[in-house]
N, C-alpha and C positions, 0 to 999 in steps of 0.2 A: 304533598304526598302522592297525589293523582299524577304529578310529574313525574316522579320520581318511578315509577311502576309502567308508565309509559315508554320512557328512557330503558328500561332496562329489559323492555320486552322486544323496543327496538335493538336494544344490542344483539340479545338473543336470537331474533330473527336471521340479524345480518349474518352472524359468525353460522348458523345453520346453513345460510344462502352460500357462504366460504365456501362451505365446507362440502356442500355439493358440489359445488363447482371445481373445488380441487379435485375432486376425483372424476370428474367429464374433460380432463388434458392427462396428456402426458409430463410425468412431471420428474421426469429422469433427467433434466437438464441441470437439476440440483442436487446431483449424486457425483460420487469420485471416484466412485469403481468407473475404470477403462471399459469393462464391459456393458456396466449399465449404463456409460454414455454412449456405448457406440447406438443405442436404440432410441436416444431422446428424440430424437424429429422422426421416428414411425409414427404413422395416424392411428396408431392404438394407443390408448389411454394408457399405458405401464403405467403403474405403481412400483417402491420398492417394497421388498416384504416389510410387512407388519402386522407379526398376528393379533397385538389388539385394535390396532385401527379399523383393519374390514371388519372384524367384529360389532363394531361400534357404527361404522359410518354403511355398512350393506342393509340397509333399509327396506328395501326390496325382495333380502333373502337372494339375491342372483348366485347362480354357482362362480365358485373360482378357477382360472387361468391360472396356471403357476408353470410359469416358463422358464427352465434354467439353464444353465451354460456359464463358458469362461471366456475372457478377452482373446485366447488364443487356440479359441476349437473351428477351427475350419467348417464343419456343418453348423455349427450356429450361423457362423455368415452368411451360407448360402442359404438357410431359413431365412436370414433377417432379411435378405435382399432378394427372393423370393415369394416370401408369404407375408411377413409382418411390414411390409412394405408395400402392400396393395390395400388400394382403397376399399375393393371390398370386401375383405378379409375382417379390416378394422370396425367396419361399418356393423358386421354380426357382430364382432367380439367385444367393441364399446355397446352395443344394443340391449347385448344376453347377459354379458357376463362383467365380471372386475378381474381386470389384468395385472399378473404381478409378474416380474421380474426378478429372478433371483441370480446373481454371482455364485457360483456354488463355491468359490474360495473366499469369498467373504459369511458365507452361511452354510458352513458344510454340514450340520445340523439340518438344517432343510433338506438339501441335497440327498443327505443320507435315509432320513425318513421315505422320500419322495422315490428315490431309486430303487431302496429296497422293495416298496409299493409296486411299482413296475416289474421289479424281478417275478413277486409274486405272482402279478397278473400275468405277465409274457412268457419270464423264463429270462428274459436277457433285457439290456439297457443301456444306455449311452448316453451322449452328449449334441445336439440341445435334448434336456430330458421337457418332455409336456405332459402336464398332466393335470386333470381336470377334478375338480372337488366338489364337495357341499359346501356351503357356506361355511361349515365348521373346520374345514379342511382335512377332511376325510375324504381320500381318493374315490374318484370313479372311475378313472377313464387313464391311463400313460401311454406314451409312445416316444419314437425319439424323436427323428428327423420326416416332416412330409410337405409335400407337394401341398402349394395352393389349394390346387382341386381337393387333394385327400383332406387337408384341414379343415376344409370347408365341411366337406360330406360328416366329419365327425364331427364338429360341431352343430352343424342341423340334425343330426341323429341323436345326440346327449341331450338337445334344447327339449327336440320332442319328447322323449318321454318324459325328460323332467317335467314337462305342462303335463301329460296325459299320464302317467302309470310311475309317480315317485316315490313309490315306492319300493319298487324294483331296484331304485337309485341307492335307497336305505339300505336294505337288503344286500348289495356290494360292496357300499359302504362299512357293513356292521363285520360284514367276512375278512374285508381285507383289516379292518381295525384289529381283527381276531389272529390273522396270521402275522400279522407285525408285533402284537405280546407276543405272540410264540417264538417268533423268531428273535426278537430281544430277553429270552429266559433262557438262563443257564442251567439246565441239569445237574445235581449236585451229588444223586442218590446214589448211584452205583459207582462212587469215584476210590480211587485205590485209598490205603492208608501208609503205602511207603511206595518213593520212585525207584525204580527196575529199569537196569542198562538192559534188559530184556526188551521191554517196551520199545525204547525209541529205538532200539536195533531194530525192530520189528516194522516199525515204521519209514524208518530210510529204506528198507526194503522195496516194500508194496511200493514208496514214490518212485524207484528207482525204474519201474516198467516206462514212466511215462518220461523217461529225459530221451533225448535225442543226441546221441554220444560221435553221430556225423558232423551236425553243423552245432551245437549246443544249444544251451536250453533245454524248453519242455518242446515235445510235440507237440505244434500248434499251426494254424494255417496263420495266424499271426503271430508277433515274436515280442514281448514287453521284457523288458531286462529289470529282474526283481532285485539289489542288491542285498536283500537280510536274507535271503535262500544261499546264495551266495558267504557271506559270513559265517551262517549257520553250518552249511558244508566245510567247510574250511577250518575250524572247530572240531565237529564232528570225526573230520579225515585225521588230525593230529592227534586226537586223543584215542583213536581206534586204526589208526596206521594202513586204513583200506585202502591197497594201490587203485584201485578199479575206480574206486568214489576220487580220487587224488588226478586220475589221468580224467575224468570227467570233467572236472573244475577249472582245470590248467586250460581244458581246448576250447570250453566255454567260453573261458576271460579271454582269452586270445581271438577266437569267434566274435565276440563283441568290440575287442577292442579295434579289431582292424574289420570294421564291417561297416556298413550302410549307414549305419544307427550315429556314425560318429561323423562329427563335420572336420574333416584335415584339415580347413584352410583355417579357419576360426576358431576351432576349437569347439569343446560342447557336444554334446550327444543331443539326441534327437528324439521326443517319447519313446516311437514304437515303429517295426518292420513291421510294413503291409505285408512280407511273405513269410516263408519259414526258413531260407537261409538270410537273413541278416541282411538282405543289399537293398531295397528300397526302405525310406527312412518314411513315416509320417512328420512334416517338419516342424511341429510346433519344440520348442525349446523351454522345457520348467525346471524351477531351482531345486524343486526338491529331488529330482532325478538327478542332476549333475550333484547337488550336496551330497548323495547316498555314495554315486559312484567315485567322488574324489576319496572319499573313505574306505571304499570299494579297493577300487585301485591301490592305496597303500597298503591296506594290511596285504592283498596278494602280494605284494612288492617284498614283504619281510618275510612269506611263506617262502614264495618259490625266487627271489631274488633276481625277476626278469626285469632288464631296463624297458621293456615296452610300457609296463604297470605303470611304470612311475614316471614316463613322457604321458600317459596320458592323465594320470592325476594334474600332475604341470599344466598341462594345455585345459583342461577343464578348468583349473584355476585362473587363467591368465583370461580363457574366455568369460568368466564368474567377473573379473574384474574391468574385464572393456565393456562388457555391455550389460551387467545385472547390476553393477553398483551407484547405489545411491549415496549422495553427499556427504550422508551420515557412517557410510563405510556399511551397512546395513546394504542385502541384495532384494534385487525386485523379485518378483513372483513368477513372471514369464516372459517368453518372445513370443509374438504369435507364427503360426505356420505359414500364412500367407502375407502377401503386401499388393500395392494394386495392382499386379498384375497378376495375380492368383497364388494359387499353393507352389510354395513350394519356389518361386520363381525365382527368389531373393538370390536362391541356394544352387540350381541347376543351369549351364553354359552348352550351347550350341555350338556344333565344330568350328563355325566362322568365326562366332568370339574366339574360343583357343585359340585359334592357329593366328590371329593377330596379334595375341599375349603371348604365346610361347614359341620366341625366335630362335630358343636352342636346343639341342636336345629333345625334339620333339617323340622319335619312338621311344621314347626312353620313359619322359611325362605321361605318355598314353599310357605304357605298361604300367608302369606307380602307381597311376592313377584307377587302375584296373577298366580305364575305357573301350568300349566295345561298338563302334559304332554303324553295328549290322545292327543294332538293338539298342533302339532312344528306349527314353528312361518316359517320355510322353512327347509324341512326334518328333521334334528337332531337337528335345534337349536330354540333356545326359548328364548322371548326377557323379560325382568323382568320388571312388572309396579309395581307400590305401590297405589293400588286403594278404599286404604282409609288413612284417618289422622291417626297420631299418637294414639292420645286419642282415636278414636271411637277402631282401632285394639288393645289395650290395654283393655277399659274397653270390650269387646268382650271376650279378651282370660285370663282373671281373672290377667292382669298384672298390676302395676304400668307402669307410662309413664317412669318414670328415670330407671325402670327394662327394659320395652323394648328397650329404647334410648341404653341401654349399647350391647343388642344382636342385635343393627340394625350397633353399630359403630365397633363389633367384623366382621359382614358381611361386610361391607364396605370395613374395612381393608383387608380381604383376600384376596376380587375381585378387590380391586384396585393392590395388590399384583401381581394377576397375568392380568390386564391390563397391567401394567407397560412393561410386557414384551414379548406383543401385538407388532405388527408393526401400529405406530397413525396414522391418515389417515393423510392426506396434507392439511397444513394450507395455505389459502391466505392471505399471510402478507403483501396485499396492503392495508394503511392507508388511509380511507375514510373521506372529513370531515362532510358531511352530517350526514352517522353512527354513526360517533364518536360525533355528534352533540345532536343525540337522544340518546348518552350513557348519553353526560351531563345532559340534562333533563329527562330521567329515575334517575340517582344518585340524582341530587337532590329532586326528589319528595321521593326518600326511605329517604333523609335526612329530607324533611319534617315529614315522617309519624313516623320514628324510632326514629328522634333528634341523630343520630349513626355519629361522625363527619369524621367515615372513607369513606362515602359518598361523604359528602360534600368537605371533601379533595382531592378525586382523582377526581370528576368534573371539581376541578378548575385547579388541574397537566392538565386535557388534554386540558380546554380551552387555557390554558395556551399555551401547545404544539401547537396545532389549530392555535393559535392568532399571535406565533412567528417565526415558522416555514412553515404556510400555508395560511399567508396574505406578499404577493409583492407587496409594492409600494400602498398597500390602494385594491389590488384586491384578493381575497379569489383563491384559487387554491384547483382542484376535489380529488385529489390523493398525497399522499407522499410515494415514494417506493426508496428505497435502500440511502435516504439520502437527496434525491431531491424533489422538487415537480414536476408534472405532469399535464397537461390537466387544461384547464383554467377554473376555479369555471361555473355551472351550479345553476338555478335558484333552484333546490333544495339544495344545498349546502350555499345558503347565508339564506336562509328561516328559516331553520332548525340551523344556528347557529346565527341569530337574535334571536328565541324563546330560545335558550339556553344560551344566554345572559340574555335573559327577565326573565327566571328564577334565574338564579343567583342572579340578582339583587334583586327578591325577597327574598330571601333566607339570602343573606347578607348583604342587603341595600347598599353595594357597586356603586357608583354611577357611577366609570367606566364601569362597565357592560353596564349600559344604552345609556351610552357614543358611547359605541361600536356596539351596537344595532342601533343606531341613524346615525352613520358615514355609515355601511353595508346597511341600509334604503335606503341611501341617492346613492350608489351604485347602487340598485336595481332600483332605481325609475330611475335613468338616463338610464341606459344599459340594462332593461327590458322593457321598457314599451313598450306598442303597442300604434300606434295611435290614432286607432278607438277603443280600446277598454280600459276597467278599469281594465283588468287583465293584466298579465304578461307571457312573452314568456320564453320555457326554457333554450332558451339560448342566449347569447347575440347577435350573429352576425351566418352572411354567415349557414341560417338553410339548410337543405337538406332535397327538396322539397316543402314543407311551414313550418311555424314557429308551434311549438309545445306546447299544451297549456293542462299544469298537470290540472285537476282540480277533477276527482275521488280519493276519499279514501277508498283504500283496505291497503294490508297488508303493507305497507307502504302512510299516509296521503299525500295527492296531494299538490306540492307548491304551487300554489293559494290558496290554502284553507288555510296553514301555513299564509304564506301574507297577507293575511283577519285579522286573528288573530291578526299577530304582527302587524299591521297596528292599529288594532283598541284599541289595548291595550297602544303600545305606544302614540296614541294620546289620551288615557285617563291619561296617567303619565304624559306624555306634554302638555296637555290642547292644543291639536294641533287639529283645527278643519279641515283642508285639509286631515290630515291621517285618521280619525273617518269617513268622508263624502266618502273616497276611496273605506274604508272598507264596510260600506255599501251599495255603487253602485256593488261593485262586488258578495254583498250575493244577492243583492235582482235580480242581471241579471241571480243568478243559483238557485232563486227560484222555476221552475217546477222542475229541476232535486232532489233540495232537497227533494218537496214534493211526488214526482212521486216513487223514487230510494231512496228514506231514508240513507239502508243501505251501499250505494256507494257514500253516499258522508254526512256521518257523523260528521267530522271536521267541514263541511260548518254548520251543522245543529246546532253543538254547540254552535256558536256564533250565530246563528239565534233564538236559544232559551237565551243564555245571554240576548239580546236585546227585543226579545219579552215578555218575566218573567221577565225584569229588574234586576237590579244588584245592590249591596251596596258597596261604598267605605270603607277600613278599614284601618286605620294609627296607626300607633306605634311611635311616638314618645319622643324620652329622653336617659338617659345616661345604662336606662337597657331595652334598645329597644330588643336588639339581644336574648336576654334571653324570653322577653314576648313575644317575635314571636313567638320563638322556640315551647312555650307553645300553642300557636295560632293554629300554621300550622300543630300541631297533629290532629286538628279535620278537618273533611269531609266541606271544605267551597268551592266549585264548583263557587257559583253565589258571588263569591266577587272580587273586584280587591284591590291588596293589595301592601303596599308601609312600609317600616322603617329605621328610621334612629336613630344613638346616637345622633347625631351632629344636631344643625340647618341647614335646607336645604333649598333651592333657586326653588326645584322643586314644580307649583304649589299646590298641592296639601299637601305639607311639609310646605309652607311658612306661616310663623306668628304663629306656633305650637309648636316650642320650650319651652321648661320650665326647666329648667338648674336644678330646685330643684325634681322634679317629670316627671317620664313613664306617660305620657296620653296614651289611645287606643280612638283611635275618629271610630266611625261608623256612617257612611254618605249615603246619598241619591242622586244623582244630586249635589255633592257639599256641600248639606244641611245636615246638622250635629247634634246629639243628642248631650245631655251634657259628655264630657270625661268620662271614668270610669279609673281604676288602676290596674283591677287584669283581666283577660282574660274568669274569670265566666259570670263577671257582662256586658264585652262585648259580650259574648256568649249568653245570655238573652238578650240582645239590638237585636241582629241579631231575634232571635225568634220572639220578639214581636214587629219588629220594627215598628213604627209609627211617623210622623211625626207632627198629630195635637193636637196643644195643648201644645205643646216644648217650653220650652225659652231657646232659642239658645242664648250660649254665645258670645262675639263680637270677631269673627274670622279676 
């Protein structure tokens, strides 16, 4: 017995001695985030997050380090190889503190907690974000990017009083814990009780001070291309026929497409302009900006029927498929901006490169290229935009278009020649499902607008991938990396692959889709909801600090706002009136922000003008449904909800519609329905002139 008590106190002992000692290394060399390995040989101890492990294992009470960033942010580099890279940097920060490391795309929960915390304290925030905690992980201290010396000086300033006066520590601690409930609670009291085409008129207004109608966009010293502002307008413009809002959007999309932001040679757009017209690009490359804008670019495609739209949805895809996809048919997460020779370098050529590679036509390539070489892009080199279409630069320089198509694919060739033997920057090939969610619904709106089935084929390969690799047991999972899944599904990852179910189902009347849309609903509504409120938390359980509630759309749409959507849509394909009632308690509780902030929260605004402008139901029904969709869904139909099937269907709005001999197209109102038509003209005039008095509706 004396043994045995012995034995098991020496266990005891050892696994505590472990367990110290795990945490006095760094121990990111057992992690698969590309980010978190790019840090495992710094002499700082990183940890990954785990908020009950320092709980458990901080012994000491030492404050926390929570250092975040992504595999392809440029200033996280030059932190890491800068500060987190010096001996005596590490030397304090293994001393004082426990160092974590977080991927903000593997833990955008953190991320968003953390950044918010920073807003509050600074005002503004960015990437690497740092920021310094109590043991409990309540913020003291954020910032983004610093110097050596600056890191130092604030961490000998935070050490200090935490020894001498911590409670001054508490004391910021307890404030900023105060203003992040605040900032995560939605206001619900003064909310309307019906929506008013008044309101959101009233709000495209007020937004309309702050666009830039010279180079598009917002006025900004920097320039992020939002794609759901874009959609939203675009919507808005058709269903209120504003030339002014119509000639805004057109110079926009064309401003972006032929600007800085886009890579010609490659393909792919670029985050973000460092300026305010569009010509220097930040170079890092993510999927979910190119997902938004291959969807982007289509539906302009069917508005205003420009081939520029739809070369660049094309070339986004073609670059989506050389360099984001994974084996699985599934795309990675990012490029980074830089490679070992810096920012940017991969992507920018020096005149002597050129003029080696381009042996014909050289004033010809410069002009195309819009190079100016009184004005390097950073000392000797110079970044190539293409800053008009095809045809305008042709009928411009006395060419045909298939004349200059051949001198743009002879340039291509060369400089892709000698990319090739470039060092490519670093990809993060962590499998996202939320991005890869907005790939699906980019592909299939290009397969709306092109009717192109290599679209709609590789949507369904990733839903596919997504659905059988990245659903456990009935629970969606955030991350797929090296084979495995990772990190348990956030509220934006179910949001975003219920809408990309909903389209599918549009697309192929596949009733599974809906199926699966309806089962992840049924998910959400259990393990998100909040009590008090008609929105949804990001994430399911155990939040750090209070619960976090997406509801801004920027350059990525906020999950609430997605939720509204698919809420209100599948309860018009379900005739589900709890889902429809959901949706609209939570547009009408973020009615001032819609109308106040237009711009930041445009998704919500979409479905607030659906409902306020009304909407028409459109059915396809019969054995050449999929064919007269196809014809359908090439044109610009924003304000419709749309449903087909070959087969007789059971779903309200399919039931008693079947006609074994004849394709009906029904176009409805509330339910209420003109007489069938057969060809997609004669329902394209229905929509125009619709009217309901005076109909004799057939007996449905």
């Amino acid at each position: 017995m004396i043994r045995k008590k012995i034995l098991l106190l020496l266990i005891c002992f050892n696994c505590t001695c472990a367990q110290d000692n795990f945490m006095k290394r760094n121990n990111l060399y057992k992690e698969t985030s590309p980010y978190l390995i790019q840090h495992k040989s710094n002499p700082v101890h990183w940890q990954r997050w785990s908020q009950d492990l320092y709980k458990q294992q901080n012994k000491e009470n030492k404050l926390l380090i929570v250092s975040i960033g992504y595999s392809s942010c440029h200033w996280c580099h030059v932190m890491e190889k800068e500060t987190f890279k010096d001996q005596q940097v590490a030397e304090i920060m293994n001393a004082d503190f426990i160092n974590i490391k977080v991927d903000r795309e593997e833990n955008p929960d953190v991320d968003n907690i953390y950044m918010t915390s920073v807003q509050l304290m600074t005002g503004s925030g960015g990437w690497p974000l740092n920021v310094i905690t109590l043991s409990d992980g309540r913020p003291i201290y954020g910032g983004t990017y610093h110097t050596k010396e600056q890191w130092i000086n604030v961490l000998d300033q935070v050490q200090k009083i935490y020894l001498e006066n911590p409670s001054r520590l508490e004391e910021i601690a307890q404030n900023i814990e105060n203003g992040l409930q605040a900032y995560n609670t939605i206001e619900v009291t003064d909310r309307p009780s019906t929506f008013s085409t008044d309101s959101i008129n009233l709000g495209v207004e007020n937004w309309k001070k702050t666009w830039d109608f010279q180079y598009g966009g917002e006025k900004s010293s920097q320039k992020f291309i939002v794609p759901v502002r874009y959609q939203f307008l675009m919507q808005y413009q058709k269903i209120t026929g504003n030339l002014e809002i119509n000639a805004y959007i057109l110079n926009s999309l064309k401003k972006i497409a032929n600007s800085g932001v886009f890579d010609p040679i490659e393909g792919g757009f670029y985050r973000y302009s460092v300026d305010p017209f569009w010509e220097v690009p930040h170079f890092e490359k993510m999927l979910y900006d190119n997902a938004q804008l291959i969807g982007l670019f289509a539906t302009a495609y069917k508005k205003y029927n420009t081939p520029l739209f739809k070369n660049r949805a094309y070339e986004i895809f073609d670059f989506m498929e050389e360099h984001l996809q994974d084996s699985s048919g599934a795309y990675y997460a990012a490029i980074d901006a830089d490679n070992q020779l810096g920012e940017g370098r991969y992507y920018i050529w020096t005149q002597q490169e050129l003029k080696q590679l381009i042996l014909e036509n050289w004033d010809l390539f410069v002009s195309f290229y819009s190079i100016d070489f009184s004005k390097p892009f950073n000392q000797e080199f110079y970044i190539l935009r293409q800053s008009k279409s095809i045809n305008q630069f042709a009928s411009e320089n006395g060419l045909t278009e298939e004349n200059l198509q051949l001198k743009i694919d002879y340039w291509k060739n060369q400089l892709k020649g000698a990319l090739s033997k470039r060092d490519f920057p670093t990809i993060d090939n962590k499998l996202l499902a939320s991005w890869n969610a907005l790939a699906i619904k980019g592909l299939a709106q290009a397969y709306q607008a092109f009717g192109d089935e290599q679209f709609l084929n590789k949507a369904i390969t990733i839903f596919n991938f997504v659905e059988k690799e990245m659903i456990v047991s009935g629970d969606l999972f955030h991350t797929h990396q090296q084979g495995k899944v990772k990190i348990e599904g956030f509220l934006e990852d179910y949001a975003h692959l219920i809408e990309a179910a909903l389209f599918l189902y549009q697309v192929t009347g596949n009733t599974e889709y809906i199926e699966t849309s309806e089962k992840l609903t049924q998910v959400v509504l259990a393990d998100f909801s909040l009590n008090d409120q008609p929105y949804f938390s990001f994430k399911k359980d155990q939040p750090l600090i209070t619960q976090i509630l997406s509801t801004e759309d920027n350059v990525l749409p906020s999950s609430n706002s997605i939720m509204a959507n698919n809420l209100f849509l599948l309860g018009q394909l379900l005739q589900d009136q709890p889902y429809i009632e959901r949706a609209k308690n939570m547009l009408l509780g973020m009615h001032p922000q819609i109308i106040e902030y237009t711009s930041g929260y445009t998704l919500w605004a979409s479905l607030y003008t659906t409902i306020a402008y009304g909407f028409y139901e459109v059915i396809v029904n019969g054995s050449e449904a999929k064919q007269i969709s196809k014809e359908l869904l090439r044109h610009f139909l924003p304000e419709i909800i749309f449903q087909q099937s070959e087969i007789e269907g059971d779903l309200p709005l399919l039931k008693d519609r079947f006609d074994p001999q004849q394709t009906y197209i029904y176009v409805c109102q509330n339910r209420v329905c003109l007489l069938p038509v057969t060809n997609t003209s004669d329902a394209l005039e229905q929509l125009e002139n619709f009217s309901i008095s005076n109909t004799k509706f057939p007996n449905f």
